[in-house]
C-alpha positions in Angstrom: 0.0 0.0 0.0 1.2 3.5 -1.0 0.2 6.6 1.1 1.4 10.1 0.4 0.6 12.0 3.8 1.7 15.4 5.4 2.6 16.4 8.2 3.2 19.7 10.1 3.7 20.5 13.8 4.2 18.1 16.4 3.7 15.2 14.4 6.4 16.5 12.1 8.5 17.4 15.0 8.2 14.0 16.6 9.4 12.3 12.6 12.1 14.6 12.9 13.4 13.4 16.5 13.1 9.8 16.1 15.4 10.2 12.9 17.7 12.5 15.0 18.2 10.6 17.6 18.6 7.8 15.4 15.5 5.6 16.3 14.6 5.2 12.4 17.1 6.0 9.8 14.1 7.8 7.7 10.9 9.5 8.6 9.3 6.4 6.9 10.5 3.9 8.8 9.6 6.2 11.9 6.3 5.8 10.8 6.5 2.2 10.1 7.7 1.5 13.8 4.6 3.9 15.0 2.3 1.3 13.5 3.8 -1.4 14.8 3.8 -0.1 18.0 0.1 0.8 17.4 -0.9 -2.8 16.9 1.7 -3.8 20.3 -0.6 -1.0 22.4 -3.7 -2.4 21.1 -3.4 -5.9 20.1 -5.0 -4.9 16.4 -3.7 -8.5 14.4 -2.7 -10.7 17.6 -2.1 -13.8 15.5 0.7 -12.1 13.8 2.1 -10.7 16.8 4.8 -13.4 16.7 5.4 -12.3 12.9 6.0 -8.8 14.1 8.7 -9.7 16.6 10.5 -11.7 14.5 10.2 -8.9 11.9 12.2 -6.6 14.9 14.5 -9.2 15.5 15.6 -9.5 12.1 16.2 -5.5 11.7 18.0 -5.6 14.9 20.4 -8.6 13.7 20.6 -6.6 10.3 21.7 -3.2 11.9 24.3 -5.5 13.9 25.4 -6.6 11.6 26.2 -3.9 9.3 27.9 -2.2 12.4 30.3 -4.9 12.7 31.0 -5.0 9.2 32.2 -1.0 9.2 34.2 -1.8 12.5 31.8 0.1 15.1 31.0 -3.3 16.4 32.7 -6.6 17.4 32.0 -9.7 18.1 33.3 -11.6 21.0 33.2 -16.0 21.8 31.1 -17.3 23.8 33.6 -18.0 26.1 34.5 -14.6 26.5 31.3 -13.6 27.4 30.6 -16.2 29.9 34.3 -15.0 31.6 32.5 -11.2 31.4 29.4 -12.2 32.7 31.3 -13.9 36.3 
């Protein structure tokens, strides 16, 4: 589904922080996470709540990804973690 839609104000100034402070890289995805968030808050399409999170999980291990790939992440073994974590 395409939408073409304005916004001015808060709702504008809201886009605009969540892309500042990095939350979505574009004002569209904003918006994207604001429905999805929409159907957490009110349970709109339960069944597919499960397809949702994996849908987040998969952007998360994406973004992870890509920062270890450009050096602003690393990965550590297992068993340094579990030394870390003692």
């Amino acid at each position: 589904m395409n939408v073409n839609v304005q916004f001015k104000g808060l709702m504008e100034e809201i886009l605009e922080e969540a892309k500042r402070r990095g939350i979505a890289k574009t004002k569209t995805e904003a918006l994207r996470l604001g429905v999805l968030e929409l159907n957490n808050r009110y349970h709109l399409l339960e069944r597919r709540a499960e397809e949702i999170e994996d849908m987040q999980d998969t952007k998360e291990l994406e973004e992870m990804r890509s920062a270890v790939k450009k050096g602003k992440a690393k990965l550590i073994s297992e068993k340094k973690m579990l030394a870390m974590l003692k």
